[in-house]
N, C-alpha and C positions, 0 to 999 in steps of 0.2 A: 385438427382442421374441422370446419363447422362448413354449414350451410343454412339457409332460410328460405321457407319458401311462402311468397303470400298474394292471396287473386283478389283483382278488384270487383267492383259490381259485374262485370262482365266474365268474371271468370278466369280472365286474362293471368297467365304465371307472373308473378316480379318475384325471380331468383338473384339472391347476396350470399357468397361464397369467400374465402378468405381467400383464395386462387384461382386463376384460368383454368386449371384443369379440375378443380372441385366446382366450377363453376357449371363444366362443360359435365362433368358428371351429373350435376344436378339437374340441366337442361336436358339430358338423356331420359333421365328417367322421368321427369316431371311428362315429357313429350310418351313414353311410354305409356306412361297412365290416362294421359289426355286421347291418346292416338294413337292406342295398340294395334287394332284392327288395322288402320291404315298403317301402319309400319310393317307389319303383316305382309298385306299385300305386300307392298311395295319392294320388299324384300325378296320373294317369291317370283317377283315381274323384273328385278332386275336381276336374277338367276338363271330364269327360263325354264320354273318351276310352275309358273300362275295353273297353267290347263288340269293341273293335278286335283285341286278341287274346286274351279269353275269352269270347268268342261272343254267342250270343243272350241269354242268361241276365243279362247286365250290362244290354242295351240299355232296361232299361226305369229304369232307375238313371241311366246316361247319360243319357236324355231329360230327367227330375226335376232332373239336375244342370242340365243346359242352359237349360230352362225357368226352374228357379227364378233361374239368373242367377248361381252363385256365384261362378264364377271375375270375373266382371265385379264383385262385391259386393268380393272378396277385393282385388285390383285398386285399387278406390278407396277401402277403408279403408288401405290402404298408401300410397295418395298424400296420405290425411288426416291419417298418423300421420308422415309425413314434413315436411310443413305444422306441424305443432301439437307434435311429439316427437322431431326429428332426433335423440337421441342414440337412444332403442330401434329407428330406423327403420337409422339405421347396427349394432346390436347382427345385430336381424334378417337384414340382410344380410349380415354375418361370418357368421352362422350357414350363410346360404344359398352362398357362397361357400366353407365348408366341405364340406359338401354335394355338392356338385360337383367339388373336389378328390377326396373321398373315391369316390363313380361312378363317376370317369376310370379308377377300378381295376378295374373291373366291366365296362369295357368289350373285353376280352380280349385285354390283353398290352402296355397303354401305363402300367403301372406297377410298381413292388418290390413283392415275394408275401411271402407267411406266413414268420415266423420258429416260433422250437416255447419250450422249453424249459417248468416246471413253473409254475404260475398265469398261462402266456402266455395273450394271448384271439387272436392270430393279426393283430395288424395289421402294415401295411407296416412297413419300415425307412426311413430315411433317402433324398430324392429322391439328395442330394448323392453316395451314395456313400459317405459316414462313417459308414455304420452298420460295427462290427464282426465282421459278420457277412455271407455273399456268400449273398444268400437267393435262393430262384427268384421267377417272375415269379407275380403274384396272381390264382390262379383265380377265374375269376368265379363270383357266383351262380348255380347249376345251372339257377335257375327261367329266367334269359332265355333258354338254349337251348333251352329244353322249349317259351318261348312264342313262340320266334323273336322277341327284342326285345332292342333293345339301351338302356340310362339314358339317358333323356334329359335334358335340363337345364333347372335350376330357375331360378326366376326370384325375385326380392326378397321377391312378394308370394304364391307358391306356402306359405308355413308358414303364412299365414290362410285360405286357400283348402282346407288341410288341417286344420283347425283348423273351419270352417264343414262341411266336408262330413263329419266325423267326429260333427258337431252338432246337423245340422238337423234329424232325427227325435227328437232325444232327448228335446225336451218334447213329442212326440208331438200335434202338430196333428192327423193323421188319425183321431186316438179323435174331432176333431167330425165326421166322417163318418158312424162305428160309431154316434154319438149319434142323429145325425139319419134314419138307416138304420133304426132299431131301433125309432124313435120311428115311421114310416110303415109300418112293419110290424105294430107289439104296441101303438101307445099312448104317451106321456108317462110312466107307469109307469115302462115297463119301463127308461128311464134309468140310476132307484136302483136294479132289480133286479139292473144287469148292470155295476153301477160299480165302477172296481178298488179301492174302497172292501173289496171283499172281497180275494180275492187279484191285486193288480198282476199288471202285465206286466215293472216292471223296480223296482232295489232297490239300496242299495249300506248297511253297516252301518258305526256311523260309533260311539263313543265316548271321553267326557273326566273325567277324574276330577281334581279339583282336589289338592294335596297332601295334604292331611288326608286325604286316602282311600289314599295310599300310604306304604308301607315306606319311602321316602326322605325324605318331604316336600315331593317336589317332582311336579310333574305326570305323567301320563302320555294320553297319545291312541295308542288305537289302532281300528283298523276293514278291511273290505275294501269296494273298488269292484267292484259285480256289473254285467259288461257281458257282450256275447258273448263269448266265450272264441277268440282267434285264435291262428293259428300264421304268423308269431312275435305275442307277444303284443301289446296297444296300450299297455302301460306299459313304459318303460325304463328300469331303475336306473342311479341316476346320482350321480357325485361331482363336483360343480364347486367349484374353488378357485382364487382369485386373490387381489390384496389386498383389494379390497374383501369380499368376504367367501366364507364356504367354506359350501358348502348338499350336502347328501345329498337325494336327493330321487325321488321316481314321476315321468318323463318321458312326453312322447308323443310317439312317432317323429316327426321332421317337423316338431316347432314347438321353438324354444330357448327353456332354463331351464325351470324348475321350476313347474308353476302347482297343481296339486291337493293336490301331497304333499309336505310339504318340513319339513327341521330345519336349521335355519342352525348349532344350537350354543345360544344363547340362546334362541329360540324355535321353534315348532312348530305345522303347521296341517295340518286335513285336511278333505276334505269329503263332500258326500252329494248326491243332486240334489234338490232342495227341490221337486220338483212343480210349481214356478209354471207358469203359463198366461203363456204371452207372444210367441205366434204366432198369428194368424188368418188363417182362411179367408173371402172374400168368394166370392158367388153373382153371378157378371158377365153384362149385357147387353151381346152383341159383334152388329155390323154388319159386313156389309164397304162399303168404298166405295173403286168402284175397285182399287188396288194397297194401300189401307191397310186400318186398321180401326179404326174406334170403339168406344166405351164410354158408357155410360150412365152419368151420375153424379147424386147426390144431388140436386143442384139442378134437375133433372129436362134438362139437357142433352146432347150426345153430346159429349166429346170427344174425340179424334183421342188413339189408343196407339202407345207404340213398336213398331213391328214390325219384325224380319227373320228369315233364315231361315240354320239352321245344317244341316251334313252332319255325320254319326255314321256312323263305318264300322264296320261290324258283318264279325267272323269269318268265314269261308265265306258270307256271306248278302251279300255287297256294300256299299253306301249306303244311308243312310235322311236322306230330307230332314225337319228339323224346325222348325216354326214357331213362333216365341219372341217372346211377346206381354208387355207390359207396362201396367197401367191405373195411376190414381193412387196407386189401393190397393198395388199390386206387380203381381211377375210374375203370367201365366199358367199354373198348374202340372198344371190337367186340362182338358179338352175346349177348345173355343172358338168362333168365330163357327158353325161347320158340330156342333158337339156333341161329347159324348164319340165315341168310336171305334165303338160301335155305334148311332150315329147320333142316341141319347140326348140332349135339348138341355139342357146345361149347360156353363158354364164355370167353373172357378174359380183365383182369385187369393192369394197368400201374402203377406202381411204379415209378417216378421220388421224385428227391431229394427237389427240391422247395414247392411241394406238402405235403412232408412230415414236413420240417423244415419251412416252411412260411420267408426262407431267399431266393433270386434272388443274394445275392451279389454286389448288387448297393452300398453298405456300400463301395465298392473297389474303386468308379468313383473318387469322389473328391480326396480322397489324391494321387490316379493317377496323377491327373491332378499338383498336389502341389509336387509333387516330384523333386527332387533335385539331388538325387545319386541313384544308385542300390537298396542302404540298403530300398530309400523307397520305390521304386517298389515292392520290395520282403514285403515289412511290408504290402503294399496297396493290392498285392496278396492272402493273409491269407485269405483274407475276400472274395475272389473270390469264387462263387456258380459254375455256369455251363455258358455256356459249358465248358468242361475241358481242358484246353490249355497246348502246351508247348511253353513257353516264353523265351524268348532271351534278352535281354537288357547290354544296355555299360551305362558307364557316364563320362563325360571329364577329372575325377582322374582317372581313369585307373579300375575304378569297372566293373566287368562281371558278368551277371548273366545267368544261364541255368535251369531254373526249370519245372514243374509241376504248374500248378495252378486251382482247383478247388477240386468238393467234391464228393469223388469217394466212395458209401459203400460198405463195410467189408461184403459178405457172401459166402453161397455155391459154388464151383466151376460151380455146374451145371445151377444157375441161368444168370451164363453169358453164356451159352451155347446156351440155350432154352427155351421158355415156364416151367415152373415148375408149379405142381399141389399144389393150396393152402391149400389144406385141408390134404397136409402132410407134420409134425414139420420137422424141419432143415432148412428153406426155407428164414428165416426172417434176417432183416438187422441188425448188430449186433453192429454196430459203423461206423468209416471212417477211411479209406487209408491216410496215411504222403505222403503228395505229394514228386516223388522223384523227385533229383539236381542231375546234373551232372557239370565235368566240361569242357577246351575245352583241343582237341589234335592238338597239333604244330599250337596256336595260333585259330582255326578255330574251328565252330560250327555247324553242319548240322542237318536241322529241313524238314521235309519231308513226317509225317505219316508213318515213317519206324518202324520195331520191333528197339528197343532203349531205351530210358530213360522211356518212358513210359508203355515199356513192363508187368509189373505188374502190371497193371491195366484194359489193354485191352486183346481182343479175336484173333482181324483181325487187319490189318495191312497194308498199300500199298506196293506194295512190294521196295524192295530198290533201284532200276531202277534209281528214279530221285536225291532221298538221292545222292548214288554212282557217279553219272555223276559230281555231283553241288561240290563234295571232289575232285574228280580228275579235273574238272577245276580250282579249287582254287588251288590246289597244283601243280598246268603248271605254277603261277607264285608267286614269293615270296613276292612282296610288289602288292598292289592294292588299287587304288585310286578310289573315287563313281563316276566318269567317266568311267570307265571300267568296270562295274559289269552290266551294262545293256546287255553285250554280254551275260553273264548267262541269264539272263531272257529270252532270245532269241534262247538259243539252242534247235534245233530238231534231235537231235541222238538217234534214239529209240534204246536202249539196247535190250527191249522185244522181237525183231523180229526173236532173235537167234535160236528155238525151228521149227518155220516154216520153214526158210532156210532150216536149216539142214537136214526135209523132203522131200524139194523142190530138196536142191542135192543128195538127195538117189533115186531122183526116176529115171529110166531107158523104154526106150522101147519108148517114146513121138513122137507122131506126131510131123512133120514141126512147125505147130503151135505152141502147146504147149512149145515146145523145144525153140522157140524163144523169148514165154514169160517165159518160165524157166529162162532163160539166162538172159534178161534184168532183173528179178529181182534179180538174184544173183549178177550182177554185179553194182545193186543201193548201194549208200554209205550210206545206213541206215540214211537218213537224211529225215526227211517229211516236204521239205521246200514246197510249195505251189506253187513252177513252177518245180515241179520234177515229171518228167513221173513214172521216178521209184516208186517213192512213192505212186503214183494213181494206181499203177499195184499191188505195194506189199499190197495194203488196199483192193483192189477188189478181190485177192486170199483168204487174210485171209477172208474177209467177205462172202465169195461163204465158204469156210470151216468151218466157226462159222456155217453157216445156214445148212450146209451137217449133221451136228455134230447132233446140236439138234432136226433134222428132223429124227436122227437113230433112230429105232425102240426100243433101247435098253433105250434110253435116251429121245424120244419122251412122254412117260406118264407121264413123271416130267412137262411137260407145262400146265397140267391139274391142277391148282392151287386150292387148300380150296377158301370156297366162303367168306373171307377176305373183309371187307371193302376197294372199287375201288383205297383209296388213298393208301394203304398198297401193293397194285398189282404189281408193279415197283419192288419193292425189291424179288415179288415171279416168274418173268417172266422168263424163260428158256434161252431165247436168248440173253439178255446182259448176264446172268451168266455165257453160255459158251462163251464168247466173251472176259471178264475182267478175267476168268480163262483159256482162250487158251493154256497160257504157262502152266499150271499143267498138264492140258489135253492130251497134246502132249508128254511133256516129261514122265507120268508116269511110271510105269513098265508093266501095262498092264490096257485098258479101258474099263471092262468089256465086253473083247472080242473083241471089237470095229475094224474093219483090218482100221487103221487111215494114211495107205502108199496108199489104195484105194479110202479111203475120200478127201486126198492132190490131188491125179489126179484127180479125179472126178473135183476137183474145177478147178484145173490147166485148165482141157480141156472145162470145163464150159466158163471160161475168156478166154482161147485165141478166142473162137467162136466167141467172144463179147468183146474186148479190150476195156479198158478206151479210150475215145477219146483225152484226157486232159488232165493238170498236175493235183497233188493232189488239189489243190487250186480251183478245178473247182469245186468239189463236197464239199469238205469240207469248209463248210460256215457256218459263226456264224449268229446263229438262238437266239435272245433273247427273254426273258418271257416280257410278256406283259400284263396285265389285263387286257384288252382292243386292241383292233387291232389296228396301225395305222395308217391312212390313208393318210399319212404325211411321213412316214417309204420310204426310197429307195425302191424302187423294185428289186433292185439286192442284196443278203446279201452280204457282204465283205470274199472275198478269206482267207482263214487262211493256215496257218502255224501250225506246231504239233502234237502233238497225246498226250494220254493217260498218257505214263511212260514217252513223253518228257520231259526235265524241262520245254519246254512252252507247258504246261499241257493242251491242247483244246481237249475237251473228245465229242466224236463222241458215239455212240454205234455200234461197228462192227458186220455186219448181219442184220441190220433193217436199218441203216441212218449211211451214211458219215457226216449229218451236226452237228454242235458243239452248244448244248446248255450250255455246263459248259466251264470255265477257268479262263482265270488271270482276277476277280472283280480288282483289283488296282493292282499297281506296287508300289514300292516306295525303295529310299535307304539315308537311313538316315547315315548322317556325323555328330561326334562326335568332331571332329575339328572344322568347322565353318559348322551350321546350315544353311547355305542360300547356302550352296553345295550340300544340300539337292535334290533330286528329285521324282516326282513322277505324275501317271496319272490314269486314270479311264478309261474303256471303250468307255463312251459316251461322258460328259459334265457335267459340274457343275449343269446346271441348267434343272431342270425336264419337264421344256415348251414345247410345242413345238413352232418350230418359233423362240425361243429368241436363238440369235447369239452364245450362249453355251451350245445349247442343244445336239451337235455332234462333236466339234472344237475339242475334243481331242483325237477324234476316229481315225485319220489318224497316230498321233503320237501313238498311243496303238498299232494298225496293224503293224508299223514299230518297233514297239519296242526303241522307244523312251519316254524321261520324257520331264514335264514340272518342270522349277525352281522352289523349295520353296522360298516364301518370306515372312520375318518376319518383316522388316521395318518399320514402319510405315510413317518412314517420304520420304521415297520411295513410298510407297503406295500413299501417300498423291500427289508425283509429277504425279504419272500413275493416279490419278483420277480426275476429271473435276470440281468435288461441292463436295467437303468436307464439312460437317457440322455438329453439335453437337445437339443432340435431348433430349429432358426431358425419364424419364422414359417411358411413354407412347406413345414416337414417335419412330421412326424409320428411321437415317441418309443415303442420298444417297451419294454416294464417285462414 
């Protein structure tokens, strides 16, 4: 059995293996070598090991992890998928076993180092010795020295454990916290006032245009995933080829093959997060007895929960012992028999789907990847667990598909509301939701986290700002080519600002000042391009008003949050909430009194005292997550462009920071005509190094709103690389 491995001008992996599971080997370790550091992490955060050596700051992550039980959930959907799917359970572990080849190099000095030459991305040579070339030995990741850590090793069921923990916030259970928080503070009202019905918290833009709407006749899908923005980033471009089939595709370090974003050649899929509701919170009655502890359940009994107790080592701070509770419902993931931490009595419990079914959905990867038409996307979907997507996909017959994919349960209205009390009947999961299909209108598909297809299943909603914008620029023209569709990616016309305006021109009476920054902001053209004064004035008004808002006395004790576990805090904080619900706020009928023509001047005359010096681009700068500091990192962040409802999604929090730590993780537009029309790019770089010549090359084209070429060639490839050559199973080729 052989493998190849070879990068383009970018860096980018294209792996050719004679099988799926040398394939998934190869892709193990090629991502090793690209992305040790961050497999590192990652592996460590979905353990609820991170605090061990980045400090205090993780330990409240660690707990959540511990608590909720992942690594134990990940664990046993692996010995279900081995039970019910040996051939992806062996896939998974070639991958994991690449994996671990590829970290023995990271571990300082027990493997072959970097070769060079021009489109090299820098992996080993040959164990044997056959390489043609006498290379040194392979520096490691700079980040373990910094953390004093050395890779540790993966296990079969660590890429669903990665896979879970990358996950579990995403459909945001803790907004039923903010729910139920906001409701004991303001009323039942205040729910719709502050629902992300106006402006979300998270977003990703997704579109499909059937042929008739292009230059070729044949399909096109393109969109971005808006998540935090990390260094290295969470998608990894990727080329896998074998016989069974050749796929381009959005990677996520840590899990094998392709799940979000992929073209096989004949067909093409992408997705969006569909909003569903499909985690709950239970409100738990815990006893102790003894050395255990009970629960209250519905039938009005106690019965006996799992308990034990886990140690988390935390950075310069020692041990922390944690106690990990389980009821029928689920884990324990806040307070427990003794209360939250400030002696507050409550406990509460997580229901997710994986946990209860011991299925993750990985059963979906392979035939993804083997897919041919629509019909198999849609068959490879069935088997999708979570997160719950809406998917998009064409195929070069003329097949569309619009669905729902994953596993959303059947209960109570009230459990997707809010916390519900376990110990009263009605409350229990009763089956699962038919994921809904839609189809497309005059050719075109828009995916957005808007209320839509997915509507029956979720709560909240983004609102339709970027959906709306991304319809009406499709429909400015009739045919569109995947050359032209990077203008979508690129637009900054915030709809949202309409509610502020309209404030801004009712008001009467302004000073000089004021009156002049009135003026310039009504006459900005609602664009937050990054050299526009306007846009830096119209973000400093709204952000002096978000903060006037939640500092009213009326609206001021809702910042006073339950004492929640620090990771759950985000979703309960005052000031993003009146910031991403401005638009409700303004336009209501009335805000509890609120005189909100008082709070607009008050801001107004706040900023004219004090005017932005700068276009928006001065402040508003991408800020990426880091595990680690680095020291290696520009010192300047890079200027951006957009906002929140733009479709170039760069989400700021208005009232606390102009700088953007969420937005477009990739870009990409897949062509259903000829594949190598294809385009797409990532924030940073292919490669997770620092130092190696693709650890930032594509950041300039990201900022510009530009792609880099898909390439599926090989024997193109072969001309762009220096040393091609073919390796045993156990080696690893440099191209």
């Amino acid at each position: 059995m052989s493998a190849e491995t070879y990068r383009d001008a970018w860096g980018i992996p294209h792996l050719r293996a004679d099988s799926p599971g040398e394939l998934a080997r190869a892709q193990g370790r090629v991502t090793a070598r690209d992305r040790a550091w961050q497999l590192e992490a990652e592996r460590h955060r979905a353990q609820g090991t991170s605090a061990a050596f980045l400090g205090p700051e993780a330990f409240s992550w660690d707990r959540l992890v511990r608590r909720a039980r992942l690594a134990d959930t990940a664990r046993r959907c692996f010995t279900a998928l081995e039970e019910k799917d040996p051939e992806t359970a062996a896939w998974v572990r070639a991958y994991v076993h690449g994996v671990n080849e590829g970290l023995a190099l990271h571990r300082g000095g027990d493997g072959p180092g970097h070769g060079g030459g021009p489109g090299h991305g820098g992996d080993p040579g040959d164990r044997d010795g056959s390489h043609p070339r006498d290379t040194p030995r392979h520096p490691p990741a700079p980040e373990f020295a910094r953390a004093a850590l050395a890779p540790g090793r993966w296990e079969p069921w660590t890429p669903l454990a990665v896979w879970l923990a990358t996950h579990i916030l995403f459909a945001g259970f803790p907004a039923k916290l903010w729910r139920e928080h906001i409701t004991a503070r303001l009323g039942p009202d205040a729910v719709a006032l502050f629902a992300a019905d106006g402006p979300g918290t998270t977003g990703s833009n997704g579109w499909l245009l059937s042929g008739e709407r292009t230059t070729t006749g044949h399909a096109l899908i393109a969109g971005d995933p808006h998540r935090w923005i990390e260094d290295p980033g969470v998608y990894q471009q990727v080329h896998l080829s074998c016989p069974e089939f050749d796929v381009v595709g959005l990677a996520v370090p840590g899990v094998p093959g392709v799940a979000h974003f992929g073209h096989t050649g004949t067909v093409a899929w992408a997705i969006t997060n569909a909003m569903s509701d499909y985690q709950d919170l239970y409100h738990e009655r815990l006893r102790r007895t003894g050395a255990g502890v009970e629960a209250l359940d519905p039938d009005g009994t106690w019965r006996r929960a799992a308990r034990h107790t886990e140690t988390i080592r935390v950075a310069g701070e020692g041990t922390v012992e944690v106690e990990v509770i389980e009821t029928d419902r689920g884990p324990v993931i806040a307070g427990g028999p003794e209360g939250l931490d400030d002696g507050t009595p409550a406990a509460l419990s997580l229901r997710y789907p994986p946990r209860v079914t011991s299925d993750l959905g990985f059963g979906a990867l392979l035939p993804l990847l083997r897919a041919r038409t629509v019909a198999d996307v849609d068959r490879a979907l069935d088997a999708w667990a979570e997160p719950v997507n809406v998917v998009q996909a064409a195929d070069t017959g003329g097949g569309l598909l619009h669905r729902v994919a994953g596993r959303v349960p059947v209960r109570a209205e009230a459990n997707g509301l809010r916390p519900v009390p376990a110990w009263e009947p009605g409350h229990e999961w009763t089956g699962w939701h038919t994921p809904p299909r839609a189809g497309l209108a005059d050719g075109a598909a828009v995916m957005a986290n808007q209320r839509g297809l997915a509507t029956p299943l979720g709560v909240e909603f983004a609102a339709p700002h970027r959906a709306d914008r991304i319809a009406a620029l499709l429909a400015g023209r009739r045919r569109w080519s995947a050359a032209d569709l990077s203008a979508i990616h690129t637009d900054t016309h915030l709809s949202s600002a309409g509610p502020l305006l309209d404030h801004l021109t009712a008001l009467t009476g302004l000073g000089p000042e004021a009156t002049d920054l009135r003026d310039r902001v009504l006459a900005w053209d609602r664009r937050m391009d990054a050299r526009s004064t306007g846009a830096a004035a119209y973000a400093a008004v709204r952000a002096a008003v978000v903060r006037r808002l939640a500092a009213h006395p009326v609206l001021a004790p809702a910042s006073v949050a339950p004492a929640y576990p620090e990771v759950l805090q985000p979703w309960l904080a005052l000031v993003p909430r009146v910031a991403y619900a401005l638009e409700h706020l303004l336009r209501a009928d009335d805000l509890y009194g609120i005189d909100r023509a008082a709070v607009v001047r008050a801001a107004l005359e706040e900023v004219a005292a004090r005017p932005p010096a700068g276009p928006w681009g001065d402040t508003h700068r991408l800020t990426p997550w880091r595990a680690l500091p680095d020291p290696a990192a520009p010192a300047d962040a890079p200027a951006l462009a957009g906002d929140h409802d733009c479709v170039l999604c760069t989400s700021s929090v208005p009232g606390l920071t102009d700088r953007a730590a969420r937005g477009p993780a990739a870009r990409y537009v897949w062509d259903l005509a000829d594949r190598g029309n294809s385009r797409w790019v990532v924030p940073h770089g292919a490669s997770g190094m620092p130092g190696s010549p693709h650890h930032r090359d594509q950041q300039p084209l990201w900022l510009a709103g530009e792609l880099v070429p898909v390439i599926t060639d090989f024997d193109r490839l072969t001309l762009i690389c220096t040393h091609p050559h073919t390796h045993t199973s156990t080696e690893e080729t440099d191209a």
